[in-house]
HTML snippet that shows the backbone in 3Dmol.js (N, CA, C, O; Angstrom):
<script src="https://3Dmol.org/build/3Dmol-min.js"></script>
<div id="view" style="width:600px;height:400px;position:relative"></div>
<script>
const pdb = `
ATOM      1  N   UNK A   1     -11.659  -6.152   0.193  1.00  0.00           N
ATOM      2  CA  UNK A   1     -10.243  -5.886   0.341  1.00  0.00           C
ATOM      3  C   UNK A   1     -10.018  -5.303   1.733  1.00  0.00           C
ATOM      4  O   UNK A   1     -10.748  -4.394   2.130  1.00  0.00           O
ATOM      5  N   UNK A   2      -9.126  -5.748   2.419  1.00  0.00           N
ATOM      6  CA  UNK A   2      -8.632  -5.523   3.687  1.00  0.00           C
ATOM      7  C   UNK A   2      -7.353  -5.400   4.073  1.00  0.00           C
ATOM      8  O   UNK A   2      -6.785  -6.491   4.017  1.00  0.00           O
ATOM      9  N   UNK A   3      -6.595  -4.437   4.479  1.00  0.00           N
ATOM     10  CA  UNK A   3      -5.524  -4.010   4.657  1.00  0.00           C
ATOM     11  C   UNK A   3      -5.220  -2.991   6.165  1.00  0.00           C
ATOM     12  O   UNK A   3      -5.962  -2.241   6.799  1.00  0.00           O
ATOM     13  N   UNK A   4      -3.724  -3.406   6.347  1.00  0.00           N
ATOM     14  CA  UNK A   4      -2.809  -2.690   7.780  1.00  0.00           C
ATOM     15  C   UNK A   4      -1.629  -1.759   7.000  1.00  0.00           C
ATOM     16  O   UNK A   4      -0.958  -1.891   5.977  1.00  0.00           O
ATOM     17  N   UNK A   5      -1.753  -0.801   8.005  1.00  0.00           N
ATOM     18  CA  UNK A   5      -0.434  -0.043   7.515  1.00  0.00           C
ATOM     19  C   UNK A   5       0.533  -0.762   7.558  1.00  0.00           C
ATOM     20  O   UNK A   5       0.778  -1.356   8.608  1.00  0.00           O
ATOM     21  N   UNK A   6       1.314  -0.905   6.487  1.00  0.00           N
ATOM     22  CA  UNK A   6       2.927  -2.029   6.334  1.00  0.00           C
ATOM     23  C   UNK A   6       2.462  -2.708   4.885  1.00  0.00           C
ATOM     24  O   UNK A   6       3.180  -3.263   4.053  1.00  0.00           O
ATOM     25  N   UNK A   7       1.497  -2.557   4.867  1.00  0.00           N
ATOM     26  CA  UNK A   7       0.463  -3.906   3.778  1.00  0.00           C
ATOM     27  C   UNK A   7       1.036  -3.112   2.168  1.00  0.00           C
ATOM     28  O   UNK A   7       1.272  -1.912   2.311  1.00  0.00           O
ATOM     29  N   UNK A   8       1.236  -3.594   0.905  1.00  0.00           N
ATOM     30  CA  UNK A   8       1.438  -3.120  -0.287  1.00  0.00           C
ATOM     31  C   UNK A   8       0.310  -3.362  -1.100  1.00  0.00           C
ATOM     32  O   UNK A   8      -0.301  -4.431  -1.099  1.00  0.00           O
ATOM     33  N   UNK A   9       0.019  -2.350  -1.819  1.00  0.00           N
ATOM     34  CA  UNK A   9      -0.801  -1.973  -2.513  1.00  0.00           C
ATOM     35  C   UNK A   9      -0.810  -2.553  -3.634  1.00  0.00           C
ATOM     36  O   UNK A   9       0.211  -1.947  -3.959  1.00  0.00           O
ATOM     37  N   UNK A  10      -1.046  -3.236  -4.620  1.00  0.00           N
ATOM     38  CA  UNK A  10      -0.446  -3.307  -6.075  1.00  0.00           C
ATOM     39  C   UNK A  10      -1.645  -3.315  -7.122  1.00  0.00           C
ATOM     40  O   UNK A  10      -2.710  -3.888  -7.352  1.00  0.00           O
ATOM     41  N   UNK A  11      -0.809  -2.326  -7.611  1.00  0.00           N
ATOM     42  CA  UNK A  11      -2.502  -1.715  -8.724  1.00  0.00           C
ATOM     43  C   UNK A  11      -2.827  -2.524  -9.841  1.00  0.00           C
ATOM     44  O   UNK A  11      -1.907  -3.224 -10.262  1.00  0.00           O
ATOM     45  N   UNK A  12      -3.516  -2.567 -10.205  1.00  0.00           N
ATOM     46  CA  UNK A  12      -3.941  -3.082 -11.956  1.00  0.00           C
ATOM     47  C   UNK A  12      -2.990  -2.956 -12.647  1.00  0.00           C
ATOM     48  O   UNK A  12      -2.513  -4.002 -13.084  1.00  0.00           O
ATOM     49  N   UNK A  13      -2.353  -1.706 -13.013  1.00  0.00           N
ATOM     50  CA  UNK A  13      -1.294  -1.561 -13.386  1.00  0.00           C
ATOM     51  C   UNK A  13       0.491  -2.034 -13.038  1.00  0.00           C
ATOM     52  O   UNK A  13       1.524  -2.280 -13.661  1.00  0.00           O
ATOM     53  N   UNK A  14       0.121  -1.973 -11.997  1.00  0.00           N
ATOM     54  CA  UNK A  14       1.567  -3.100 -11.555  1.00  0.00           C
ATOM     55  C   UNK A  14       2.129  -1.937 -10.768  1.00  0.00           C
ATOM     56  O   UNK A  14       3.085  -2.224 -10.048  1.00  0.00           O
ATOM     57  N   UNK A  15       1.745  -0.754 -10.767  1.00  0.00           N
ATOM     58  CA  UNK A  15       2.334  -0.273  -9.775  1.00  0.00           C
ATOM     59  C   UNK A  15       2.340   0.079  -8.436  1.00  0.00           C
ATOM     60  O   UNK A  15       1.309   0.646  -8.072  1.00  0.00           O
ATOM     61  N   UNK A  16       3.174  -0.085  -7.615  1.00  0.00           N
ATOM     62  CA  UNK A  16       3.466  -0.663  -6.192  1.00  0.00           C
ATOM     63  C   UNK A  16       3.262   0.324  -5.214  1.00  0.00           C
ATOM     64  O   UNK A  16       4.002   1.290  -5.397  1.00  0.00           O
ATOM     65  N   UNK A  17       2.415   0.437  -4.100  1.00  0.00           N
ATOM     66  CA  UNK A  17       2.205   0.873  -3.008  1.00  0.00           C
ATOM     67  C   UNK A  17       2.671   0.990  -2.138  1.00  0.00           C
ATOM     68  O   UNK A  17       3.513   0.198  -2.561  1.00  0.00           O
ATOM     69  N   UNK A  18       3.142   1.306  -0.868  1.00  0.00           N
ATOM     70  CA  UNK A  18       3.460   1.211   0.834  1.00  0.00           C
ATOM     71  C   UNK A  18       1.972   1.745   1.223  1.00  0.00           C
ATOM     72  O   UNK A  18       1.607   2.690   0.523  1.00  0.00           O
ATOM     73  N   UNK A  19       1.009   1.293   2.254  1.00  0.00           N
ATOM     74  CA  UNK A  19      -0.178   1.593   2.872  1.00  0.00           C
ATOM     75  C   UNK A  19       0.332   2.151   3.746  1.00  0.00           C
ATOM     76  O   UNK A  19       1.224   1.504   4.293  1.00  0.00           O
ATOM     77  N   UNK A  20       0.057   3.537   4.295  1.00  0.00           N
ATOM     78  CA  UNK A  20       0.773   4.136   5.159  1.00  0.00           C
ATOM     79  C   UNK A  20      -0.623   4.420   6.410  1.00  0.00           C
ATOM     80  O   UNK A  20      -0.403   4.630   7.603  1.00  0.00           O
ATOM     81  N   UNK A  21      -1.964   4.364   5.809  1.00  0.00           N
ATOM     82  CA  UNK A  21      -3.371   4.797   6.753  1.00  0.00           C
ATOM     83  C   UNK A  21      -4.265   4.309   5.958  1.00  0.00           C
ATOM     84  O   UNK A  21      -4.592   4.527   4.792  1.00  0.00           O
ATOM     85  N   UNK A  22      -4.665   3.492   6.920  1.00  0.00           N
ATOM     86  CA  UNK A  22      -6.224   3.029   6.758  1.00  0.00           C
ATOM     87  C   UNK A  22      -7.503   3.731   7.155  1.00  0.00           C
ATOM     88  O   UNK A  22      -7.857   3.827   8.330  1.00  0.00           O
ATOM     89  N   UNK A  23      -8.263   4.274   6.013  1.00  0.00           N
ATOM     90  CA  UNK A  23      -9.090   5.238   6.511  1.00  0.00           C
ATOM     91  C   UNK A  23     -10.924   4.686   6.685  1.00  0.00           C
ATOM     92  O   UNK A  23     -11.758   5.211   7.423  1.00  0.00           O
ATOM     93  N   UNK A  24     -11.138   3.490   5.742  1.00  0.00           N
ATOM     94  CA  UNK A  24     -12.059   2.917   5.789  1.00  0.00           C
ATOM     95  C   UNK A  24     -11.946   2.524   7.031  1.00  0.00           C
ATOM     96  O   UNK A  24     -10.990   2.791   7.758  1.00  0.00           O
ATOM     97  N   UNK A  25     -13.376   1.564   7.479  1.00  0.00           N
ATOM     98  CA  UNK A  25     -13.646   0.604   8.625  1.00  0.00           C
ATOM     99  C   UNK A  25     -13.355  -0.976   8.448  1.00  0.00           C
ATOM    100  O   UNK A  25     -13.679  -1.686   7.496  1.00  0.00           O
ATOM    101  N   UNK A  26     -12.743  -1.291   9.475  1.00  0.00           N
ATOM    102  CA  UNK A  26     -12.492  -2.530   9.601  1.00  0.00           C
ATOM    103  C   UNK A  26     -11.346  -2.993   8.272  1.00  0.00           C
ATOM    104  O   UNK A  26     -11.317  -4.068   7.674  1.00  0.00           O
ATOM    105  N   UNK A  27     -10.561  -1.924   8.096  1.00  0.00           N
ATOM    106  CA  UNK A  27      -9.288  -2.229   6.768  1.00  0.00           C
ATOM    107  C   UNK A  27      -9.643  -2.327   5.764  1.00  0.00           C
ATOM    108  O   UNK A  27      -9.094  -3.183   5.070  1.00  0.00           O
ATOM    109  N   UNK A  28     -10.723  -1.516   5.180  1.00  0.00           N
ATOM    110  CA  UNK A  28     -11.412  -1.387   3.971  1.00  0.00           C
ATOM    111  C   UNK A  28     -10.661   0.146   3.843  1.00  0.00           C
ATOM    112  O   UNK A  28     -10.197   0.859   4.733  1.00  0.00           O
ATOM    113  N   UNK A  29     -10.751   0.401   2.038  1.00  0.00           N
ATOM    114  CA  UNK A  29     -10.530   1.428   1.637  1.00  0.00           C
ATOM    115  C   UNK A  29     -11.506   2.310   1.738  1.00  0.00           C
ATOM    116  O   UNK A  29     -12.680   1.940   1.751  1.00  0.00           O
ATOM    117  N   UNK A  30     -11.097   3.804   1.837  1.00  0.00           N
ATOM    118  CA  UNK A  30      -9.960   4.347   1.379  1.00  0.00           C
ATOM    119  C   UNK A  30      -8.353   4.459   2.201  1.00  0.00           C
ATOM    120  O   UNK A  30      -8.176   4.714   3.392  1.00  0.00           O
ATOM    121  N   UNK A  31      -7.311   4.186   1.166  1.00  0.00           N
ATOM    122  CA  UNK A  31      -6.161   4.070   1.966  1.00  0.00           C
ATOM    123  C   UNK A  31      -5.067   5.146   1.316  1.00  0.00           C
ATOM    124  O   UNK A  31      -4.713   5.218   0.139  1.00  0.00           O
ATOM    125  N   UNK A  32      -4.668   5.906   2.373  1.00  0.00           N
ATOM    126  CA  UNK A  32      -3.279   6.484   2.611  1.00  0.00           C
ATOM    127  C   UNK A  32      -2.038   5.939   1.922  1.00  0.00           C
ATOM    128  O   UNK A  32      -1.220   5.503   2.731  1.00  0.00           O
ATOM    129  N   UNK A  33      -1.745   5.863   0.888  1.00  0.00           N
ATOM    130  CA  UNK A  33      -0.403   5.252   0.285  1.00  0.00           C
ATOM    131  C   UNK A  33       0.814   5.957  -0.082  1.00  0.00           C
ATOM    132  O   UNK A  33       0.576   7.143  -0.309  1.00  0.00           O
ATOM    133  N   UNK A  34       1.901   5.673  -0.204  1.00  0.00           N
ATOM    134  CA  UNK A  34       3.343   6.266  -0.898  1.00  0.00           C
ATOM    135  C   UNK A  34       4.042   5.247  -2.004  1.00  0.00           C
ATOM    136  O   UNK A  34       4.658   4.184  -1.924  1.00  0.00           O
ATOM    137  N   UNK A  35       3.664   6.042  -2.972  1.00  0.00           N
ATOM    138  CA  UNK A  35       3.981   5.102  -4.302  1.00  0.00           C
ATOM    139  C   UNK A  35       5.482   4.908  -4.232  1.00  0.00           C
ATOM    140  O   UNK A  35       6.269   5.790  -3.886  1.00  0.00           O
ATOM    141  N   UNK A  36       5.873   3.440  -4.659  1.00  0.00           N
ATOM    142  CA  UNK A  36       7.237   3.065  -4.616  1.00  0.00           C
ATOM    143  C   UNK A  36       8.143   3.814  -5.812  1.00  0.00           C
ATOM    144  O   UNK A  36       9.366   3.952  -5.793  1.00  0.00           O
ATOM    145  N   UNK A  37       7.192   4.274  -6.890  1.00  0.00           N
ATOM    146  CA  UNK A  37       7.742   4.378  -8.183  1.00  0.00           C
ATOM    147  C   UNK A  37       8.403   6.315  -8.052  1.00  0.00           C
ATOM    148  O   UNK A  37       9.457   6.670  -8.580  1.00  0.00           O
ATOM    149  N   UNK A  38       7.714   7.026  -7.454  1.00  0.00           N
ATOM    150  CA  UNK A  38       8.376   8.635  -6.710  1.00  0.00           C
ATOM    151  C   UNK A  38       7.840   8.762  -5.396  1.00  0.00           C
ATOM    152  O   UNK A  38       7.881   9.808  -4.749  1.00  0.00           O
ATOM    153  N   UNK A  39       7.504   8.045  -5.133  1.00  0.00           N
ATOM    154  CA  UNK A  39       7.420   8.440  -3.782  1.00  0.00           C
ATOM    155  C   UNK A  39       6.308   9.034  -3.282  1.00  0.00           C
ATOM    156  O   UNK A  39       6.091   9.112  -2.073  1.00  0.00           O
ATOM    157  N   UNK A  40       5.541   9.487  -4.178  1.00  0.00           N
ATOM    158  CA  UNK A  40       4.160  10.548  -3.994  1.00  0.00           C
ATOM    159  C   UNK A  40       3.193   9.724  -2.678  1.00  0.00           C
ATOM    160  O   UNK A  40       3.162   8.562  -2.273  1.00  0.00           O
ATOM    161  N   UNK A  41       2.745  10.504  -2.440  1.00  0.00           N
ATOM    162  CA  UNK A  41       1.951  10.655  -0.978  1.00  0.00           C
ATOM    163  C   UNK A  41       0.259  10.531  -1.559  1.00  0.00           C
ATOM    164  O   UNK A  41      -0.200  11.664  -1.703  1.00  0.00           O
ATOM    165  N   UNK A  42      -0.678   9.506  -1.893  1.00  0.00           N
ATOM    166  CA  UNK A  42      -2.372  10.095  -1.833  1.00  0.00           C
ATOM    167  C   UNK A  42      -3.064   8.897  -1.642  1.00  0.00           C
ATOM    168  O   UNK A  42      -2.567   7.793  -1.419  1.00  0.00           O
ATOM    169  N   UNK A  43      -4.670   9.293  -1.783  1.00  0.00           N
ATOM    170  CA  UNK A  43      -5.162   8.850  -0.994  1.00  0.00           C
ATOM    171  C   UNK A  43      -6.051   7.940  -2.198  1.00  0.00           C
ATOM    172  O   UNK A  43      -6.497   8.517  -3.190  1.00  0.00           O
ATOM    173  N   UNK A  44      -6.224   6.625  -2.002  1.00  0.00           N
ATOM    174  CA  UNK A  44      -6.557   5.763  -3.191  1.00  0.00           C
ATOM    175  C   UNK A  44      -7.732   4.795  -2.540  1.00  0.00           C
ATOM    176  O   UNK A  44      -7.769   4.459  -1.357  1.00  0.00           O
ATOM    177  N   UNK A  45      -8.643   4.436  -3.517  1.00  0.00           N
ATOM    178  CA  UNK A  45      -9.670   3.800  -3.335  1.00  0.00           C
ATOM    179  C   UNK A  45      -9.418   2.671  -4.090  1.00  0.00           C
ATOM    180  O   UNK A  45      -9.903   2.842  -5.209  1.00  0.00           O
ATOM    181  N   UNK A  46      -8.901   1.634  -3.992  1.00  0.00           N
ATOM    182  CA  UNK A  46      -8.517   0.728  -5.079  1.00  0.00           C
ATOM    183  C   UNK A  46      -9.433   0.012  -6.078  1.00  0.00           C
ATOM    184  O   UNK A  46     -10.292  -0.483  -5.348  1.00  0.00           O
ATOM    185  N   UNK A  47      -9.662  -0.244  -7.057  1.00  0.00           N
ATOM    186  CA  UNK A  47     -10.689  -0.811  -7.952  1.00  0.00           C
ATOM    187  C   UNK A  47     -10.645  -2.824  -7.530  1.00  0.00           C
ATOM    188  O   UNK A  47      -9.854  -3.269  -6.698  1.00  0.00           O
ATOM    189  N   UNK A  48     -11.404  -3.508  -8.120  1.00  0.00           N
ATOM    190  CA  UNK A  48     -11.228  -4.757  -8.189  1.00  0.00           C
ATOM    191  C   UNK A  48      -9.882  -5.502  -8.531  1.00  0.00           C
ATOM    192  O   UNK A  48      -9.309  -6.442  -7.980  1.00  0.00           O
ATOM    193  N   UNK A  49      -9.579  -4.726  -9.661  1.00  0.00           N
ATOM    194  CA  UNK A  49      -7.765  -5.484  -9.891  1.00  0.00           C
ATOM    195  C   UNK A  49      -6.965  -5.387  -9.059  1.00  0.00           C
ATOM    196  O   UNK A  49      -5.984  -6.130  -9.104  1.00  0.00           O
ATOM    197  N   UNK A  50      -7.048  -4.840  -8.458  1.00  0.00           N
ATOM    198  CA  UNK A  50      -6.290  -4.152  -7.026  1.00  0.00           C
ATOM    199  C   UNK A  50      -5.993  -5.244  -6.077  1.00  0.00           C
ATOM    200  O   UNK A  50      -6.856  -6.108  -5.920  1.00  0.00           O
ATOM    201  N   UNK A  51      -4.551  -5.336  -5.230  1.00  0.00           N
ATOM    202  CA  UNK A  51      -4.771  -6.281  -4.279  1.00  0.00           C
ATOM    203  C   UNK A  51      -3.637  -5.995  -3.364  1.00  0.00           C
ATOM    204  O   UNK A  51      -2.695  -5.277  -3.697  1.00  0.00           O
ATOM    205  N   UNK A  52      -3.761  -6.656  -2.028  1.00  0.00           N
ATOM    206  CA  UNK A  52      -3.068  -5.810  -1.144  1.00  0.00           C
ATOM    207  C   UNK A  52      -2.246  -7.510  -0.635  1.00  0.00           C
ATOM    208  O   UNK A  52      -2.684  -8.653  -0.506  1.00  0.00           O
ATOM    209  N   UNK A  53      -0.889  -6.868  -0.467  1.00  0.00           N
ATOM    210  CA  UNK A  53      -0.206  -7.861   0.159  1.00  0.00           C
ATOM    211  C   UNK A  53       0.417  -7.660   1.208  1.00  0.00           C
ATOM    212  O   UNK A  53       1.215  -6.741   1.388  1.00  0.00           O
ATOM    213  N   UNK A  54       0.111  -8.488   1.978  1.00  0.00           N
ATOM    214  CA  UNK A  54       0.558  -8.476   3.712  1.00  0.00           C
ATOM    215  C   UNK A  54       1.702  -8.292   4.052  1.00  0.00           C
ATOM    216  O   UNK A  54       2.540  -8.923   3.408  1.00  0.00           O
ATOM    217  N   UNK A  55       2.184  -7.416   5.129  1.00  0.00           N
ATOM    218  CA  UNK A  55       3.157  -7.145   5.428  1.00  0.00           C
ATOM    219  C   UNK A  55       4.762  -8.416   5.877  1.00  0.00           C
ATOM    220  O   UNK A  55       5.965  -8.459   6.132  1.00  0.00           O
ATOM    221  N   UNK A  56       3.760  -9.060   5.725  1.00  0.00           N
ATOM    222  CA  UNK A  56       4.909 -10.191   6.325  1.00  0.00           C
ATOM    223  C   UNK A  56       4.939 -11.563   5.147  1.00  0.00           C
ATOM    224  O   UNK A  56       5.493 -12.659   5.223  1.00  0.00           O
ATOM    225  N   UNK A  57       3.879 -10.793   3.807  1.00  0.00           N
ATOM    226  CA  UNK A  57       4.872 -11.872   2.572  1.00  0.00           C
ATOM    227  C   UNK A  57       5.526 -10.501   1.743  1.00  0.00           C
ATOM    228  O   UNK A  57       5.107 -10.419   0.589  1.00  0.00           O
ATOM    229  N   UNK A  58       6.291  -9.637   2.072  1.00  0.00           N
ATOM    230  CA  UNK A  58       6.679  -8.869   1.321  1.00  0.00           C
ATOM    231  C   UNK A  58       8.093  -9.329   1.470  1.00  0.00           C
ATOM    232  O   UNK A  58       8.608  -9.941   2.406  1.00  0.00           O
ATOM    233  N   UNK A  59       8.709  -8.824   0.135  1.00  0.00           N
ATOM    234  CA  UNK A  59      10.240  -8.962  -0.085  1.00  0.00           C
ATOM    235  C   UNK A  59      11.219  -8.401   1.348  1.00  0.00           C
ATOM    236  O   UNK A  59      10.648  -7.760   2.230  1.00  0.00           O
ATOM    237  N   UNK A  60      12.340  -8.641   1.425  1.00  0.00           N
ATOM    238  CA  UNK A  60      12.790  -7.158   2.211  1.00  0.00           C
ATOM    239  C   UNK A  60      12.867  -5.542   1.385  1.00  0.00           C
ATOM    240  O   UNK A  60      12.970  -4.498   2.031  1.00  0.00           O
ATOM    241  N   UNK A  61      12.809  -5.579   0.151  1.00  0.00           N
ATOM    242  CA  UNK A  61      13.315  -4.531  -0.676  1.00  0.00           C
ATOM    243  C   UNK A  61      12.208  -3.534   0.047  1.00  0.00           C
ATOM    244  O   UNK A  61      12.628  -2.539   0.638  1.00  0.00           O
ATOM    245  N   UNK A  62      10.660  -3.837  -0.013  1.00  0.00           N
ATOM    246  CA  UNK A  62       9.684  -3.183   0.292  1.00  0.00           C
ATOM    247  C   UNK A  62       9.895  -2.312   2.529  1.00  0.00           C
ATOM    248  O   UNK A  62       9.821  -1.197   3.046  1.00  0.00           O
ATOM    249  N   UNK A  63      10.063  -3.234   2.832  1.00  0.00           N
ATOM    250  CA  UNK A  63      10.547  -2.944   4.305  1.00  0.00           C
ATOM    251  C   UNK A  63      11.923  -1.971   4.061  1.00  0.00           C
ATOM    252  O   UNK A  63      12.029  -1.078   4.901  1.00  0.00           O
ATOM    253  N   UNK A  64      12.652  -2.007   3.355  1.00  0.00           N
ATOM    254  CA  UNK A  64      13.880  -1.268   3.279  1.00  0.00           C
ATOM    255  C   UNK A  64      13.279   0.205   2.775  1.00  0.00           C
ATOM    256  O   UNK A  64      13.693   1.204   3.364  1.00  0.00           O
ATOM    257  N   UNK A  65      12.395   0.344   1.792  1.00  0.00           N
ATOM    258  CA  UNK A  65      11.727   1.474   1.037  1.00  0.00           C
ATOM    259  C   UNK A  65      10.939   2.335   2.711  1.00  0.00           C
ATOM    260  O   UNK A  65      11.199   3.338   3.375  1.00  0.00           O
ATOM    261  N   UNK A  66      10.071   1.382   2.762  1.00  0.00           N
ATOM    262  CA  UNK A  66       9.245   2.494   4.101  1.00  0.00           C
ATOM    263  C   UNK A  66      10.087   2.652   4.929  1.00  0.00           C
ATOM    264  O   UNK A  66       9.758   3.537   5.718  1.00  0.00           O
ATOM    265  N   UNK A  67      11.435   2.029   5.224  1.00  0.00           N
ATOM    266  CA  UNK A  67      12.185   2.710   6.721  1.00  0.00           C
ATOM    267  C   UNK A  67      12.887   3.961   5.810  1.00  0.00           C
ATOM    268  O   UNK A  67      13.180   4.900   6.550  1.00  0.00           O
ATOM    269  N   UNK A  68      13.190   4.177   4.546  1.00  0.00           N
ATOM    270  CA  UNK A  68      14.112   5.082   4.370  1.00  0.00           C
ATOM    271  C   UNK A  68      13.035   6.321   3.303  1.00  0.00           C
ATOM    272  O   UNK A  68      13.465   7.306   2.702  1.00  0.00           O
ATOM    273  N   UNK A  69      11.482   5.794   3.372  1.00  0.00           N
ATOM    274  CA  UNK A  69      11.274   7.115   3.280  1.00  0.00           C
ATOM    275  C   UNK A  69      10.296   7.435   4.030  1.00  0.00           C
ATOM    276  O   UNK A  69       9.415   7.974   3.360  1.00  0.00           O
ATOM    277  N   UNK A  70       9.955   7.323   5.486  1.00  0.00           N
ATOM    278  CA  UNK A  70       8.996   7.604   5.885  1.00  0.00           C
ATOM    279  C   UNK A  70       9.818   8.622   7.188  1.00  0.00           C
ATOM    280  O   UNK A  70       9.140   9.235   8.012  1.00  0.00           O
TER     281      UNK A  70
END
`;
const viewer = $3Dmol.createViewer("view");
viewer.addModel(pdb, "pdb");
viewer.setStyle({}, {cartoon: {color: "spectrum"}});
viewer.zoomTo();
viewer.render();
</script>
């Protein structure tokens, strides 16, 4: 798994990410996130179900979320 800050997170569970820091090497986890669902701020190692979607196939809704809470 490989990811850029802008990139969305989306868990096993379905719930939705903003990648805010990439802390692994070469865009590997562990990553810096802000959950879409409150907003919370931590730091996640994602499991296999896990998958990250690129900043530029995201909705606009997601781009509208990180300009108005970051």
């Amino acid at each position: 798994m490989r990811a850029r800050p802008g990139d969305e997170l989306v868990a096993e569970s379905g719930s939705t990410a903003l990648i805010m820091h990439v802390l692994g090497s070469d865009g590997h986890p562990p990553y810096i996130v802000k959950w879409m669902s409150g907003g919370n701020i931590a730091m996640v190692d994602p499991d296999q179900y896990a998958r990250v979607i690129p900043a530029s196939h995201q909705p606009y809704r997601s781009r509208d979320f990180w300009t108005a809470h970051t």
